[in-house]
N, C-alpha and C positions, 0 to 999 in steps of 0.2 A: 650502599646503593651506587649505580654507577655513575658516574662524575661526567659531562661531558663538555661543560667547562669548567675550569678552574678560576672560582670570584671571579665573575661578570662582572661589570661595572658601566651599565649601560641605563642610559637616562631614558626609562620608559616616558614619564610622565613630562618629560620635554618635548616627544615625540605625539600626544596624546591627539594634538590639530590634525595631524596626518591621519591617524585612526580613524578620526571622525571623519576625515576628510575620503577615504577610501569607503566607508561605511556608510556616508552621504550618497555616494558614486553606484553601488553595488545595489542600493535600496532604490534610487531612481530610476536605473535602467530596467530593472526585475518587474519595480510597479506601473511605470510607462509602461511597459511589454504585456502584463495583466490586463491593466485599462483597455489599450489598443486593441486586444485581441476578445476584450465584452469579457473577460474573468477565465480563470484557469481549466485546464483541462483537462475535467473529470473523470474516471475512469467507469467499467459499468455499474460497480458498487454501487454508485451515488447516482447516476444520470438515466440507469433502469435499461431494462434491452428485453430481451427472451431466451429462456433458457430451454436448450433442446435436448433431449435426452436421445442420447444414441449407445446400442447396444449391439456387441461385436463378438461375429463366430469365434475369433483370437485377441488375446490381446493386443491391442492396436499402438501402434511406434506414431508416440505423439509427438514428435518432432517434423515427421511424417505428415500426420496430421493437420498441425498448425501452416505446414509448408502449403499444405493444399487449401488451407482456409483465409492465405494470404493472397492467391492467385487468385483468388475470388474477391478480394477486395474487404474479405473480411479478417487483416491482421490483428487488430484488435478486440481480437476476439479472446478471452477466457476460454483455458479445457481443464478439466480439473476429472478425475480418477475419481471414481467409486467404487464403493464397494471394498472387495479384499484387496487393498492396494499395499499395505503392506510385506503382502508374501508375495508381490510384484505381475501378479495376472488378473490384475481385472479388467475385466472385459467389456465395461462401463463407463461411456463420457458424459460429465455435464458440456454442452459448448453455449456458453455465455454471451450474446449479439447481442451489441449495442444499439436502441434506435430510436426514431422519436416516434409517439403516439403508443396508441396501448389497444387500439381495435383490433378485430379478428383479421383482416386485411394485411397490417401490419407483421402480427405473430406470423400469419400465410407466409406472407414475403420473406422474412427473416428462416422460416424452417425450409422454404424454397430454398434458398441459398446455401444453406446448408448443405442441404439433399443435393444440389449440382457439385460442389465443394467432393463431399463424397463420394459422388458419381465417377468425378474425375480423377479421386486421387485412387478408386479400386479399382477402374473401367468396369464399371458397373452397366452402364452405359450402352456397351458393347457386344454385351453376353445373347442378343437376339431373342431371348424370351421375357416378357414381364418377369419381376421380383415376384414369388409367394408371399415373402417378409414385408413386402412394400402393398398387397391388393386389398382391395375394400370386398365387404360381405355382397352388394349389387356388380361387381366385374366377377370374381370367382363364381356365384352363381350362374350369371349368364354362361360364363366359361364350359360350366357343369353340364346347364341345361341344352348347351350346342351339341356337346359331345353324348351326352344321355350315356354313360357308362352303364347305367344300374336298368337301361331299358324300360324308361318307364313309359314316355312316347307321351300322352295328350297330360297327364298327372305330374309330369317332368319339371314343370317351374313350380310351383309350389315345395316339393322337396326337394328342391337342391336349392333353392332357399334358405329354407334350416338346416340342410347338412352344411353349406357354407360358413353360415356362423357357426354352425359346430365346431368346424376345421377350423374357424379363426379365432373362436374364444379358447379354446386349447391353447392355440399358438401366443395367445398372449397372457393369459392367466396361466400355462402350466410350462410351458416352457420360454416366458420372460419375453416377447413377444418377435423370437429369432427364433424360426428354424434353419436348422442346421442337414440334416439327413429328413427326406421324405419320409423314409417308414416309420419315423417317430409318428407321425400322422395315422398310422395303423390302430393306433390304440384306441380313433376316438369312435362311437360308436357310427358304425352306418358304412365307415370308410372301409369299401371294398377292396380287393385286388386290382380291378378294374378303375374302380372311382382313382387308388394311386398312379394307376400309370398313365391312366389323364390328365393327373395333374401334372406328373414329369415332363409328358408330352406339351402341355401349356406353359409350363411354369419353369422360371429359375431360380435358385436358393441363393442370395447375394449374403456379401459377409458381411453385414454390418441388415440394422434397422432402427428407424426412427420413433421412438417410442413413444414421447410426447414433447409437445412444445407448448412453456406456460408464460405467460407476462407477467415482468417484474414490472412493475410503473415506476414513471418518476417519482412520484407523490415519497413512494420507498425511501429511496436516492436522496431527496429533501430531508426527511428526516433522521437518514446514517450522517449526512453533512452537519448539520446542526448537531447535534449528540456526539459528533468528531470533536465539533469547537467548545462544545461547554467539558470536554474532558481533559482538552488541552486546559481551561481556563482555571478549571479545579486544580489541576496539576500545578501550574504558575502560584492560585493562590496558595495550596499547601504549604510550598515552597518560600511563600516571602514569609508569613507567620514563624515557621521554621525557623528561618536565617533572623527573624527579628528579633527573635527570642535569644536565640543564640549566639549572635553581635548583637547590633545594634537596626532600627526600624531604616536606617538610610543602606545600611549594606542590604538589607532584604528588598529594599527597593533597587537598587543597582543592578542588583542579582537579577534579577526579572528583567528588569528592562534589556538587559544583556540577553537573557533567554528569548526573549519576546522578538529583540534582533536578530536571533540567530534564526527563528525561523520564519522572519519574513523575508532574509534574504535567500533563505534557501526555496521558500514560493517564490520567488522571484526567478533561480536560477530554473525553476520547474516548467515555468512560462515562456524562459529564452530559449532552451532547448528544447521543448514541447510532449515534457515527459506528464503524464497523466498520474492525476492523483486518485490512488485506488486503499482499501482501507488496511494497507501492507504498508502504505508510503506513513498514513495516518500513523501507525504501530512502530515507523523510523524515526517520525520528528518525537513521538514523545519519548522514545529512545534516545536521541538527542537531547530534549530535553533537561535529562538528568546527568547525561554523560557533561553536559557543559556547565551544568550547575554543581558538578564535585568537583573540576575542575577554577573553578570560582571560589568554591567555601575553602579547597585549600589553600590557595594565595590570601585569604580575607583570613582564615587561621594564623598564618607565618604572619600576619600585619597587625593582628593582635601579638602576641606573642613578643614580636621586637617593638612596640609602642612603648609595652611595660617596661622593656629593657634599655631604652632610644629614647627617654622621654625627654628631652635637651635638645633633638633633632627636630628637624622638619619631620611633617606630614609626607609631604611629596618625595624626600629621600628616604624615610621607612620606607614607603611603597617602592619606591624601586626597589632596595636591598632587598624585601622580601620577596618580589618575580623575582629578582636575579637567582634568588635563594633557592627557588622551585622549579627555574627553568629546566635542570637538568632535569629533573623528575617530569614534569611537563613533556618534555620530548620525547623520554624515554615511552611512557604508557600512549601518549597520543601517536605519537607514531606506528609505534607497530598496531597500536588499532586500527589509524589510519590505513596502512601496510595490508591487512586481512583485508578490510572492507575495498579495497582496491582491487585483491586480487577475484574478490565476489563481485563486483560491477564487469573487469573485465571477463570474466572467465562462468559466469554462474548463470548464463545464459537470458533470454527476453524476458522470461516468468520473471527472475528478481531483478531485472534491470533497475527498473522506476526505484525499487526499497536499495539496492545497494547506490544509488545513485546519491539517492538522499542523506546516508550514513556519509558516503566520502566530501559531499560539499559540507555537510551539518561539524562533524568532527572537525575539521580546519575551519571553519567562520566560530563553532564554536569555543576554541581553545582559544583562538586569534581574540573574539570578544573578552574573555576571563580576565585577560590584564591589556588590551586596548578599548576594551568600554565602561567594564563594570568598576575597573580599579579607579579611573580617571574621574568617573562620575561621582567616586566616595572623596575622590580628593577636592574635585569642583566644589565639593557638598561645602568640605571643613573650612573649605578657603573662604568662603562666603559666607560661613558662619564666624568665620574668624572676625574677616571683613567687617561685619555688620554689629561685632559688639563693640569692635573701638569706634565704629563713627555712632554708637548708639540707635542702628537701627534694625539688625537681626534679631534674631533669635534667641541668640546670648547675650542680647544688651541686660538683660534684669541682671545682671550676677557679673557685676562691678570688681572682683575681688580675686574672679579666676584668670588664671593667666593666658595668654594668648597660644603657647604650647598646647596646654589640657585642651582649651578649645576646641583644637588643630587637631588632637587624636587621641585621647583616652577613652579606649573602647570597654575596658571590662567593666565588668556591673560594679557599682558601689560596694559594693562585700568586698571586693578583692583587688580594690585598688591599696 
């Protein structure tokens, strides 16, 4: 493996005040900034909005798209591909708005916005005739009945009534609710030569339609939130059980607590820069999670290990020797992790901004916690275990006979001491 120092010889756990000291610092300003601002700032997943369904003569350039949903004041908004998106044409967007309430008024407003959004980003706007994709069964009729193509004169509103929704339930049930070329309209029955080219005359084919718009509620959003934190929670307890079994019950408590810090400083840094938590960021920390938790079991691995072999030493100088031991290894894989998820926050544009964000703060508090919190907190433990049997009042006072060394760090299970 590669070496990138040669025998360290660096006094973590004399440095241990500082850690805390930085880690006191990073957690206050993160959770003042939470508080200040009434709690963090959730993305649509969880806070609920309307989801609009818009479908497109071509495949539509969503960068394009978001540009023109940002001029409208809707930056945060979700677009997300449907359909056949992986042979790269589909012609289908979700756009996800965020808002508050869940009334009809509300949905109105928000597929409003939309609909100007798009107006402006296709000039839509400008084309001088009403949309066909965009009219109701009562506007096309009237349209019909003005023009009387079919000559019917006093019987006129009545059937072009029903040829209306004729033309319009076609256009949405057989050709997905875009048309594209008039004489696809040919096929339905009723629709003339005549009846077409009234409608040309009246009408224009826009490239894009609004197909429906549905409310997500908050009540939703409530519930993906909660079912976020009991997964995180799960995950934490798997993990001390784990580590308890496999050291000892105070390393699988360190471990956590370490985890636990990494990612409340990293909600913290989400709140001072005002990145929104969406269920992508949820799918980072518990990526995190683990990434800082293997990074943990191997330094608490190398601590066993040299215990059995060090048993005449200090506690606190095993524990150094063993980070110094791993450091190089440490740098090596954190780093170039670190490195990728860098090069994906700056370069992998607004969609992953929030989740790469959270990988490059989570990686560095994570590694940084592995031997400045959880190591320090194992050695805290021994010392005050130690402490507490010579003045007879720890944990270890009943057992008069063992020595103040063992105390201080014999971690393997009895079988294999």
């Amino acid at each position: 493996m590669i070496e990138f120092f040669k025998e360290p010889n660096i006094d973590w756990m004399g440095k241990a005040k500082y850690f805390y000291a930085l880690s006191a610092i990073l957690l206050l300003a993160g959770w003042v900034s939470i508080f200040a601002k009434g709690g963090l700032y959730y993305g649509i997943d969880f806070k609920g909005g309307t989801n609009v369904d818009v479908r497109f003569a071509q495949p539509p350039n969503i960068d394009h798209l978001r540009s023109a949903l940002t001029a409208r004041g809707l930056g945060n908004s979700e677009i997300q591909s449907i359909g056949n998106v992986g042979a790269g044409n589909s012609n289908e967007v979700l756009v996800f708005v965020g808002q508050n309430g869940t009334s009809d008024e509300a949905r109105d407003s928000s597929k409003a916005q939309v609909l100007a959004a798009l107006n402006a980003a296709y000039n839509s706007e400008n084309v001088g005739k009403p949309d066909l994709n965009a009219a109701t069964a009562s506007n096309l009729a009237a349209h019909l009945t003005q023009k009387d193509p079919l000559n019917l004169s006093a019987a006129a509103g009545e059937k072009y009534q029903q040829l209306a929704r004729q033309i319009l339930d076609y256009r949405d049930r057989t050709l997905n609710g875009l048309v594209t070329n008039f004489d696809d309209l040919g096929k339905v029955a009723g629709v003339t030569p005549a009846v077409l080219a009234s409608l040309k005359d009246g009408y224009a084919l826009g490239p894009f339609a609004i197909r429906t718009a549905e409310i997500v509620g908050a009540k939703v959003g409530a519930e993906l939130r909660r079912q976020a934190v009991f997964v995180t929670l799960y995950a934490l307890a798997g993990m001390l059980v784990y580590i308890a079994f496999r050291f000892e019950w105070v390393f699988g408590a360190a471990a956590v607590l370490a985890v636990f810090h990494d990612v409340l400083i990293t909600l913290g840094f989400f709140s001072l820069l005002h990145y929104e938590i969406s269920l992508t960021v949820i799918a980072a920390l518990l990526t995190l999670v683990g990434y800082s938790m293997n990074d943990t079991i191997v330094i608490f691995d190398r601590i066993r290990e040299n215990n059995r072999l060090l048993r005449k030493e200090d506690f606190a100088a095993v524990v150094n020797k063993s980070i110094n031991q791993t450091l190089s290894r440490t740098i090596l894989t954190s780093g170039l992790t670190f490195l990728t998820v860098l090069v994906l926050f700056l370069m992998g544009g607004q969609v992953l901004r929030a989740f790469s964000f959270a990988l490059v703060v989570g990686i560095v508090v994570g590694t940084y916690s592995s031997f400045g919190i959880a190591a320090p907190l194992v050695v805290w433990w021994h010392r005050w275990k130690g402490q507490g049997a010579a003045a007879g009042t720890g944990p270890a006072a009943g057992n008069k006979t063992r020595s103040s060394e063992a105390a201080a760090g014999r971690l393997a299970p009895a079988g294999r001491r």
